[in-house]
N, C-alpha and C positions, 0 to 999 in steps of 0.2 A: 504494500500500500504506500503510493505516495506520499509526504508530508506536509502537503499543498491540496488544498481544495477548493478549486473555483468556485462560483458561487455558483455557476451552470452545473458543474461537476456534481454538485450537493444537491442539486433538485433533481440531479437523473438516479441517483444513489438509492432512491427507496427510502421507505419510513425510517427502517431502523438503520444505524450509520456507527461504526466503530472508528475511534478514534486510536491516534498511533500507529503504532505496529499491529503485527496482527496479533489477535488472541491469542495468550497462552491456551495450551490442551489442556492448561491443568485444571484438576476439579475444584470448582471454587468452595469456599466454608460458606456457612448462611451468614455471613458476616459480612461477606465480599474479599476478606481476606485470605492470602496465602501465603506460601514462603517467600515467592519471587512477584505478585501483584499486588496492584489494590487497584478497586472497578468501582468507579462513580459511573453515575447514571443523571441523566439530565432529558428535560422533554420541553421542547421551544420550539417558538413557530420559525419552519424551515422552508414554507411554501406562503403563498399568498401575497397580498398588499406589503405585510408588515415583516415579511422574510427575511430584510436587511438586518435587522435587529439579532435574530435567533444566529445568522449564518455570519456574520461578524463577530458574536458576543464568541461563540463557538470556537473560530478561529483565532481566537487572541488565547483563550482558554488553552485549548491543542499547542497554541506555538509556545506558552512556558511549561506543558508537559512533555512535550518533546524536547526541551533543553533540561527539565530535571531528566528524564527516561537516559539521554543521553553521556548526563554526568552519574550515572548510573544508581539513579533512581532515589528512592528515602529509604533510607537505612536496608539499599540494597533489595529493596521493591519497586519495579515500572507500574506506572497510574496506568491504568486501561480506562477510557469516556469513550460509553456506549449510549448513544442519541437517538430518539425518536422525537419524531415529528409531530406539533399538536396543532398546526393549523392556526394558530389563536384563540382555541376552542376548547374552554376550559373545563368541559366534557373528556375531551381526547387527551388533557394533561390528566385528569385523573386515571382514566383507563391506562395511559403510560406508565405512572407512578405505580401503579398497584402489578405492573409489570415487572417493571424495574426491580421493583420489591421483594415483591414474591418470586419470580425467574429468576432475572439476573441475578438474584442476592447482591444486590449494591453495598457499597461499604457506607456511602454518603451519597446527596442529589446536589448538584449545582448545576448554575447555567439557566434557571427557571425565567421565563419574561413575560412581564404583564399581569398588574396586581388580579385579575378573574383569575388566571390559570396558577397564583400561587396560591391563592383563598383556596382554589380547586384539592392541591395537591397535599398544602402543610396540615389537613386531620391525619391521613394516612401516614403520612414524615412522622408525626407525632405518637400515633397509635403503636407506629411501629421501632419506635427512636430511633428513627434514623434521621442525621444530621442535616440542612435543608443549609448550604451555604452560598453565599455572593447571590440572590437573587437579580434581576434587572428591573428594579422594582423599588420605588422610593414613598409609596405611599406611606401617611403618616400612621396610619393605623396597626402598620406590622410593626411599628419603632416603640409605641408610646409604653408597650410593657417586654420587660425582657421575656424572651422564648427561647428555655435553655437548648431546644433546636434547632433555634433560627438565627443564624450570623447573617449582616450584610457586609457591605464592604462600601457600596457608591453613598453619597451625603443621601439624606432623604427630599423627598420634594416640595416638605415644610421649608428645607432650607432652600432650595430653589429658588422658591416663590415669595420667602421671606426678602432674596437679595432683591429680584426682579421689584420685588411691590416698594423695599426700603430705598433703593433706586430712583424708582418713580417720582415719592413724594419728595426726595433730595432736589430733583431737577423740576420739582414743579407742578406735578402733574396729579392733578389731585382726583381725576374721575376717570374709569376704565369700562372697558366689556372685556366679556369674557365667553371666549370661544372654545365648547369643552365637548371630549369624545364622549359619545354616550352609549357609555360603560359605566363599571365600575369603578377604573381608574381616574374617567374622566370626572365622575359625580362623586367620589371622595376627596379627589381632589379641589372639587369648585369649593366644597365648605371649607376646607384649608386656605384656601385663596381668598374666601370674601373673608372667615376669621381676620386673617392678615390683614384686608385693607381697613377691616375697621380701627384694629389697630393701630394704623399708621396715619388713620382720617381719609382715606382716600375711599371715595363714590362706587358701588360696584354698579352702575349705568344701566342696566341688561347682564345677562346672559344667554347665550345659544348652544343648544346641545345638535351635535353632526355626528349622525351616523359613520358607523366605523368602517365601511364599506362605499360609502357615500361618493359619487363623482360629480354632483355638483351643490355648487354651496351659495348661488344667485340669489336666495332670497336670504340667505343670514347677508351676505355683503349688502342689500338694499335695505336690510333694517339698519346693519350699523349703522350706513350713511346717513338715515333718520336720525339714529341714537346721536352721532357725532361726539366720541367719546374723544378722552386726552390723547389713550394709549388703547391697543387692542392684546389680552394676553389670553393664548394658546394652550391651553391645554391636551395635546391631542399627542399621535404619536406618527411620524412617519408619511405616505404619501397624503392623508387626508387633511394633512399640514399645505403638503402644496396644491391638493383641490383649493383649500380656501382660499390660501393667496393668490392662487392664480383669476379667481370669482372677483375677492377683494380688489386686489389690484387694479382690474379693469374699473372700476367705481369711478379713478381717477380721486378718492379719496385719500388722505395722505398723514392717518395716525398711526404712530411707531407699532412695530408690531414683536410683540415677546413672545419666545416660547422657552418651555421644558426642555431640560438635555435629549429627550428622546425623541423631540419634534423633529430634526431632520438625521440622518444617518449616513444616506446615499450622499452627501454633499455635490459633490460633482455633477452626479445625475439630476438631483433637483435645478441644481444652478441651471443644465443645461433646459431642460424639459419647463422652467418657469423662464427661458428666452431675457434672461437679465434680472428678473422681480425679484430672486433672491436679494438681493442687494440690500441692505439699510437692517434686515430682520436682528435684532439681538437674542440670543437663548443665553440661557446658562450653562455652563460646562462644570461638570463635578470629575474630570482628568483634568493636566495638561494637554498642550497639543499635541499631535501625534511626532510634527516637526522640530518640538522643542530639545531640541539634542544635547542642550545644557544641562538638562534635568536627567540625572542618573539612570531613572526610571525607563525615561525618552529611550535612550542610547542603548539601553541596555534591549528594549524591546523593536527598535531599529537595527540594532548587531543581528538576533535572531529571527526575524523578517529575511533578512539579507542570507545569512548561514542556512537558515531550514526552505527558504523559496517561497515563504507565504505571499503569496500578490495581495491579498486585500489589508490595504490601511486604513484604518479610521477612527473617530474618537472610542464608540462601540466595542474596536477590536485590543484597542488599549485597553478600555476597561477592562476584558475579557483576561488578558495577561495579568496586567494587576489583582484579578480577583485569584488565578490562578497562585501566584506567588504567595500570596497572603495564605492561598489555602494548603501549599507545599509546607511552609513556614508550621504549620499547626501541625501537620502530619509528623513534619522531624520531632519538633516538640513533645509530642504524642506519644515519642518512644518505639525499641523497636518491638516492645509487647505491644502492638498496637490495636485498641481498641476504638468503639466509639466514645467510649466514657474519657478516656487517654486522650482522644483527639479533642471531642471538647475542652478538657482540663488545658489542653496545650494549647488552643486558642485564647483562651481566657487567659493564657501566664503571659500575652504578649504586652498589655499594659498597653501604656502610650510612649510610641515608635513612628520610626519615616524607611519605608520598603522604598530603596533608589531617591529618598526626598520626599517619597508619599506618604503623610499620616496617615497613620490609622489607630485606634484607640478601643482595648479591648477590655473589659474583665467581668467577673460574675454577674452584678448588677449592669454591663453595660455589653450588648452586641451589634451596637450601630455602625463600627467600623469610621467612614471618613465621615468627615465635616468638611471638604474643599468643596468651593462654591464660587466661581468665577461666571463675569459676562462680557462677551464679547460678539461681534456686529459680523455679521457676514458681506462678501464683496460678491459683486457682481459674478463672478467667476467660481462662485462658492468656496474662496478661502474664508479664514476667522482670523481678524481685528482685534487686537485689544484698546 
């Protein structure tokens, strides 16, 4: 098996998709452990609208397990991620999960995206304690009580939207709408968002909920133009990001427009397919840039891009590395009796630490992982501005 995976590659591969090398023959423990493995299991959408997210998070994941596998492994065990596909359909991450589970004997799950299909999946993580790590998933509801479970690793989307809204009323801006997927993620989020603006005194104008499948979005842009708010902020995830801008845009109306880290992925493809309108949008970014090579982190997952032949870069697939390291990190800690109990314990001993410069902050009372929270403007060409 290659150690590069197009993203074409990935859609012709079939639901289920093993990561690395190829599987050991050995017979695994109900644990997912053996003498020379350990088998995570992870179920993210691989097909559809929202694809970029699952097949990116994926490959950042895969490129720092193929650089531990490499340097030969955790205390002399190679990680095996074994993936299936859920579509966005948080129906098909639980059927996954209870796969995962029950079949494959997983050691651990990560790699999960989209607060439905982790609400879907963490009963069964829990019934069954098995560890549920780095989801792609910032809502505030998985953060607010610890789940000796559940680690994350990315800031949550309280702090997203805390910077976007603290931002706002800095520069002025004291009345918004708010443009939300309608889900889950997008309607726990809105009350996070309007909490915030009250907050900070800022007007929540409207709200509009767009379907997550949605290809036109003409009448939320001719009510905002009614609305005529300060700012417009984004709650959504991926291409239903650029249905609206491209709706909005046409308006020929001209309020800033914010979004969530998860709001665009494909960077380039958007830029191209929104013919310039990317241009001016600010999101928040909870990485670095992928290009930032000053940053240890940067370079270190730029080197192994380059050494293992990953083609796809992007903020997504940074994160994906990052969560992967954090999750190595916990495994050595773990010890080589390695359990699940071991593994959490070793998570929790990380305290507050910088992985290549990257915080993260760990311990019994606390599994939220980072706090970075940056924003920055897209160009026309879909680079990111600071």
């Amino acid at each position: 098996m290659t150690t590069s995976i197009s993203r074409r590659a990935l859609m012709a591969g079939g639901a289920a998709l093993a990561l690395g090398p190829v599987l050991s023959l050995a017979v695994h423990a109900d644990n997912g452990v053996t003498d020379t493995t350990i088998r995570i299991g992870q179920s993210a959408v691989f097909s559809g609208p929202a694809k970029d997210f699952g097949v990116d998070y994926r490959a950042g994941i895969k490129l720092h397990f193929d650089r531990v596998n490499k340097s030969g492994g955790i205390h002399g065990r190679r990680i095996e991620l074994v993936s299936y596909d859920d579509a966005y359909e948080p129906a098909k991450t639980a059927a996954n999960t209870a796969k995962l589970i029950d079949e494959d004997k997983v050691f651990a799950l990560t790699g999960y995206v989209a607060t439905g299909n982790l609400a879907a999946a963490m009963p069964l993580a829990e019934k069954a304690g098995v560890p549920m790590f780095a989801p792609l998933v910032g809502t505030s509801s998985f953060r607010a009580k610890t789940n000796r479970y559940l680690f994350h690793v990315r800031a949550g989307y309280d702090l997203e939207l805390r910077k976007i809204i603290s931002h706002l009323s800095t520069i002025g801006i004291h009345s918004i709408a708010v443009v939300y997927q309608d889900s889950a993620f997008g309607k726990s989020n809105l009350a996070t968002c309007e909490e915030l603006a009250a907050d900070y005194k800022v007007k929540v104008e409207k709200t509009f909920p767009l379907a997550i499948a949605a290809e036109d979005a003409k009448p939320l842009a001719a009510g905002l133009a009614e609305v005529k708010p300060g700012a417009v902020v984004m709650i959504m995830a991926g291409r239903q990001v650029e249905v609206f801008m491209r709706d909005y845009r046409a308006t020929g109306v001209g309020a800033p427009l914010y979004t969530l880290s998860v709001g665009i992925t494909d960077a380039a493809g958007s830029a191209k397919r929104l013919e310039g309108k990317l241009a001016g949008l600010v999101t928040a970014s909870i990485v670095p840039p992928p290009q930032a090579l000053r940053i240890p982190i940067v370079a270190d997952y730029q080197r192994d891009r380059a050494e293992f032949g990953e083609k796809i870069d992007s903020y997504t697939a940074l994160e994906g590395y990052i969560a992967a390291r954090v999750m190595a990190e916990g495994l050595r800690r773990a010890g080589k009796a390695l359990t699940r109990d071991s593994f959490i314990a070793g998570l929790e001993s990380i305290g507050s630490t910088r992985f290549g410069d990257f915080p993260i902050e760990y311990s019994a009372k606390n599994h939220n992982g980072s706090t970075f929270v940056d924003l920055e403007m897209y160009t026309r060409d879909g680079q990111l501005r600071r």
